[in-house]
N, C-alpha and C positions, 0 to 999 in steps of 0.2 A: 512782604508786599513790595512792588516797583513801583516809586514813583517817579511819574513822566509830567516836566515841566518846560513847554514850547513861550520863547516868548517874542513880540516883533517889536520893542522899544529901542528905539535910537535907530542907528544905521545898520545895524547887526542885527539877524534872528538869532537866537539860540533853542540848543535842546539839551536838557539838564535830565538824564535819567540817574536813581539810584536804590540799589536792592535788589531782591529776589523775591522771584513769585512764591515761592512754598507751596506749588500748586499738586506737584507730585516729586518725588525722587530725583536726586542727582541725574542728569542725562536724559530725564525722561519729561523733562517738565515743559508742558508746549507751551505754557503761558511763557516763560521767559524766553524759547526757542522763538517765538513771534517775535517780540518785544525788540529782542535780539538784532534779529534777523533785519527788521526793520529798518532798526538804528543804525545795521551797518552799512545796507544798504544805499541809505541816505547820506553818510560819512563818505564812501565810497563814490557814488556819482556829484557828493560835489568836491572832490577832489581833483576831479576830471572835469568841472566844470568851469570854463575860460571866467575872468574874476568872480569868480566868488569867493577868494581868497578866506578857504576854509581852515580854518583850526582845531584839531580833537583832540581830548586828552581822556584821557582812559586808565582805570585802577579796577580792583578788585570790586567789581559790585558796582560801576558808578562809571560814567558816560556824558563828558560835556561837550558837545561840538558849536560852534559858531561859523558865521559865514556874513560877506557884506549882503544885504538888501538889494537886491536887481530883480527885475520880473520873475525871469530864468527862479531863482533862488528862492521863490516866495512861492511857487508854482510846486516847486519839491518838497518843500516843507504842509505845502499843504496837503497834497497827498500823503503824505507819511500823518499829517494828524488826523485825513481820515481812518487810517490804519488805526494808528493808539489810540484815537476815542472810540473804535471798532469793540476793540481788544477792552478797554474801560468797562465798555456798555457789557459786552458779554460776561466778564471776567471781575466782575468791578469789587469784589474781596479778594485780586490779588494784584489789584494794578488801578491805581491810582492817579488821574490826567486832570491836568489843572494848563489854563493857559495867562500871559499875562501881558502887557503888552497893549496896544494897536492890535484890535483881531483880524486874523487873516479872511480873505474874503473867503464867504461860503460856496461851497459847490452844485452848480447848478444839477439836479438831479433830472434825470429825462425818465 
């Protein structure tokens, strides 16, 4: 199971994933190619992102990123938990989303 833990306490967000889906086979497994995908995503544009003075660290199975708190940076993170509570909702026996924290503001849907 992955568990994805987003949180917005202090001046920092973070995103705490760790595990694997066991959804299917080595290479083929789309719940963690999502989850993945996501999180690098995310790692990725804010690295590129003017302060957000972002940090990641990364192991076998486990994915912590942080970043300072700015509009910019609360805006990304929120899309990406639309993502993983996506991925929850559908998948939710192989991926596990919990937030904690100040919650981020909801998205207005049209």
């Amino acid at each position: 199971m992955i568990r994805i833990h987003m949180d917005a306490a202090g001046e920092r967000l973070t995103l705490h994933i760790r595990g694997h889906a066991g959804y299917a086979a080595r290479g083929q497994d789309i719940v963690c190619a999502g989850v993945s995908m996501l999180a690098q995503t995310l790692a990725l544009t804010l690295e590129d992102t003017p302060g957000a003075d972002a940090r990641t660290h990364a192991s076998a199975g486990e994915l912590t990123l942080s970043c300072a708190e700015t509009p910019r940076t609360r805006e990304l993170f929120r899309m990406c938990r639309i993502g993983f509570r996506a991925l929850a909702e559908r998948y939710g026996a192989w991926v596990f989303w919990e937030e904690g924290g100040k919650p981020l503001p909801e998205v207005q849907r049209r």
